[in-house]
C-alpha positions, 0 to 999 in steps of 0.5 A: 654777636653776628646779629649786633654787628649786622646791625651796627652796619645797618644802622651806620649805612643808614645814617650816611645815607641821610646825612648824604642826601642832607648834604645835597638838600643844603648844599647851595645852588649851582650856576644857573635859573631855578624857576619857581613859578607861582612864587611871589617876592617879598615886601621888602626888597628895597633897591634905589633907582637911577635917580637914587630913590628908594623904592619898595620893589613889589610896591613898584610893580603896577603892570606886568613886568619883565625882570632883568638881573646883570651888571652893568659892567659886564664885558660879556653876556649882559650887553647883547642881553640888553640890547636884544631886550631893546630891539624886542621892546621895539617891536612889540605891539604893546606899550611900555609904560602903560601895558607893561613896564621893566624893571632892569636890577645889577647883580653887583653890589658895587655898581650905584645909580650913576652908572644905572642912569647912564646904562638907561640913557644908552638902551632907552634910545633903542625903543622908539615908543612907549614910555620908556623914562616911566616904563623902563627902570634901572635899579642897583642894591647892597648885596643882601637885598640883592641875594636875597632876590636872586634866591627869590626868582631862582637866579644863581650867579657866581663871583669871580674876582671883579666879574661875575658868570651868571646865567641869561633869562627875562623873567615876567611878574604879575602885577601881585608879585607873583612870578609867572614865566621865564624868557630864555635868550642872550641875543634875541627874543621874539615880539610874539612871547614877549607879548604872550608872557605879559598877557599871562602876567596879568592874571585875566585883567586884560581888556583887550579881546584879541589878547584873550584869544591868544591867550587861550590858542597858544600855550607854553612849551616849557620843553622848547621855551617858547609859545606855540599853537595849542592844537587839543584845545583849539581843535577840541574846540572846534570839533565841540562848537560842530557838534552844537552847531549839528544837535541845534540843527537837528533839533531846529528840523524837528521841531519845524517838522512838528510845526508842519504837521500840527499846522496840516492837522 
């Protein structure tokens, strides 16, 4: 009888102990960025731009693309968000429109594409060059699309009341679909990672030579969130093209003193 009741508790210990780690697994994400990297967005996220066409999101992502989630009413966060992303599309050494484009989509479901056209005509004015009627576009949706991009990219934001809190961050596309990196930030972001996320984004398409070497001496530290120097690789680098530089050297020598020694013979 002892045995049975021990077992009876073990058996019962057990059961909660799944049932409470299945809770956890279900339970819906908090307030915040979830990053999933390597992941792709579905075919059939379908949003209406500012001129209130509809548009299949992934069909849409012809260059790298930065992704900006707010609202566009927003009283807090999303304006200096915005106005951060301007300034740094301003000086960025890549054009918008032919390098890469924007994609800015509202949160919330209420908001429709007269007011996305007026929030573009406001930030586009900030960026002196690139395309940006082309490059930089402005997208509202019905709720299910929208949540179902946000739980896509990872991006959690609670309602309340009329308002929203939400989390900040640029998230950067591959031309595929493929998510490939998270910018964090609220006022400000640097030209330098901005630039570096895209060349990553385009998944080794990129013609230009100087983006490749960057590309290969600068990594992402995701513990810092931003771009440094990556001194393994580049000093591996080195250290390997001396040592080539040295037994090429060396080989040269001998063979030279074999030359000689023939030739006096």
């Amino acid at each position: 009888m002892k045995h049975y009741i021990l077992s009876l508790i073990f058996v019962l210990a057990l059961y909660n102990s799944v049932r409470a780690v299945s809770e956890i697994n279900t339970a819906p994400p908090q307030l915040g960025v979830y990053e999933h990297l390597d992941h792709y967005l579905s075919d059939d996220l379908i949003f209406t731009d500012e001129r209130f066409e509809k548009v299949n999101l992934k069909e849409e992502l012809k260059l790298p693309t930065v992704l900006v989630l707010v609202y566009y009413e927003c009283p807090g966060l999303c304006s200096p968000l915005l106005n951060a992303l301007a300034n740094t599309l301003d000086k960025v050494d890549i054009d918008l429109g032919k390098d890469f484009q924007v994609f800015t989509v509202s949160f919330s479901s209420s908001e429709k594409p007269p007011l996305a056209m007026q929030k573009k005509k406001t930030y586009t004015k900030l960026v002196s060059h690139g395309d940006t009627k082309k490059g930089w576009k402005f997208f509202t949706g019905d709720s299910a699309t929208i949540n179902k991009l946000l739980d896509e990219v990872g991006f959690q934001v609670k309602k309340e009341g009329d308002q929203y809190v939400h989390p900040t961050s640029l998230i950067v596309l591959s031309p595929k679909g493929k998510i490939t990196r998270y910018l964090y930030g609220s006022t400000y972001f640097l030209p330098f990672d901005l630039k570096m996320a895209i060349v990553e984004a385009q998944e080794g398409r990129w013609s230009q030579t100087i983006n490749k070497v960057l590309n290969y001496c600068f990594s992402y530290d995701p513990k810092g969130k931003k771009y440094v120097f990556n001194v393994t690789k580049v000093s591996g680098s080195i250290i390997l093209l001396l040592a080539l530089s040295l037994l090429f050297t060396m080989v040269f020598k001998r063979k030279k003193k074999s030359n000689q020694k023939i030739n006096k013979a």
